[in-house]
N, C-alpha and C positions, 0 to 999 in steps of 0.2 A: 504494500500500500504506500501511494507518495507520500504520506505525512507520519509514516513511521520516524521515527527517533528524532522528532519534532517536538521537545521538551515545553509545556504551558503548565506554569505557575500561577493560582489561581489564590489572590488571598481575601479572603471573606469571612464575618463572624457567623452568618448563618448555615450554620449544619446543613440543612436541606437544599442549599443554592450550590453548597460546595458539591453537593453527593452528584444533582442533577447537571450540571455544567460539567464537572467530571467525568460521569458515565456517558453524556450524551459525545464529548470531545471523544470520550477513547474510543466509541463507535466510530468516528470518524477516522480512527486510526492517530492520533495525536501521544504523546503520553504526558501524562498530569499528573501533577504533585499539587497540594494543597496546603493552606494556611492557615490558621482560624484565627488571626490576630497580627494588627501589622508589627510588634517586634519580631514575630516567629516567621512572617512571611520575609525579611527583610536578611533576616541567615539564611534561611532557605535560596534567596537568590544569589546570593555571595556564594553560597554554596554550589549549589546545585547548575548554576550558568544557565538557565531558560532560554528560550529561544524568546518568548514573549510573556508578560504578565498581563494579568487580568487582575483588576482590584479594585476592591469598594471603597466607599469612601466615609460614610458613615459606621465606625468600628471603634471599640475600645481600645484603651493604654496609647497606641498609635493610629489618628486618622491617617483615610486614604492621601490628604494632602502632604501630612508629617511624609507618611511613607514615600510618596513619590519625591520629594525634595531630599529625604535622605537616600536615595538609589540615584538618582542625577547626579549628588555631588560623589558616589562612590566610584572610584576608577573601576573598581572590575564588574559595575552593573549599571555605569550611565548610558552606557549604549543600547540596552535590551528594551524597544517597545513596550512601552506600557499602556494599555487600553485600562482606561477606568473606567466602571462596570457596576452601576448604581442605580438607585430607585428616584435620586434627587433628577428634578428637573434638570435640560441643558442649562438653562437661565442660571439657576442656581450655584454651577461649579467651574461651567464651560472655560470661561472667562481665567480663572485662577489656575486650573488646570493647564491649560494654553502658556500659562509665563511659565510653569512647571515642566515646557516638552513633554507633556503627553503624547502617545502617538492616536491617540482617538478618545472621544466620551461617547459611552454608549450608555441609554437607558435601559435598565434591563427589560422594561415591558415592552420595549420597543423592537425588542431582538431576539428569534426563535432560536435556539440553540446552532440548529444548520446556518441560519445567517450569520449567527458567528462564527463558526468552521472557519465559512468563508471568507470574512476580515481578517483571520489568523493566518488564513494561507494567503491573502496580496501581502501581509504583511512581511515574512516570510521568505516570500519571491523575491521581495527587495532587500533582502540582507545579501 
């Protein structure tokens, strides 16, 4: 499958978002590792080297925003795509996000699991 050993890093506090965006990704052939918290998601990328993250933004100990400005300024993880992956309005984060280099904001209502596949893999294609 082309998106075998296609590492996405998924960090999220809710259990159920992580289980479903996980299982629906690894159907697509992807592999996924998970976070429940952004200090624990922010080793894991240090760690682990992702291909892309996916990350909320509303979460304990570290918000989505902490997290993403701590991965930007880290050398071995400012380069890895970050899609922030939230229930908040565009209005609400778009903007913040954007001076962060995010590489996209996506609503989660607004994105069927397959359509995200598919943001992962243009994303992906351009590395």
């Amino acid at each position: 499958m082309q998106n075998e050993h296609i590492k996405i890093l998924i960090i999220d506090d809710e259990e159920s978002v992580l289980e479903m965006y996980k299982m629906k990704l690894e159907m697509e052939g992807f592999e996924v590792q998970t976070a429940a918290d952004g200090e624990r998601g922010i080793e894991m990328a240090k760690k682990e080297k992702p291909k892309v993250i996916l990350l909320d933004i509303i979460m304990p100990k570290l918000n989505g925003f902490d997290v993403l400005k701590i991965l930007k300024e880290n050398k071995e993880t400012q380069n890895i795509p970050v899609f922030l992956l939230t229930n908040l309005p565009k209005e609400a984060g778009e903007k913040k996000s954007k001076e962060l280099d995010m590489a996209g904001y996506l609503v989660k209502a607004e994105y069927e699991p397959a359509a995200l596949a598919n943001i992962i893999k243009s994303a992906t294609a351009r590395k």
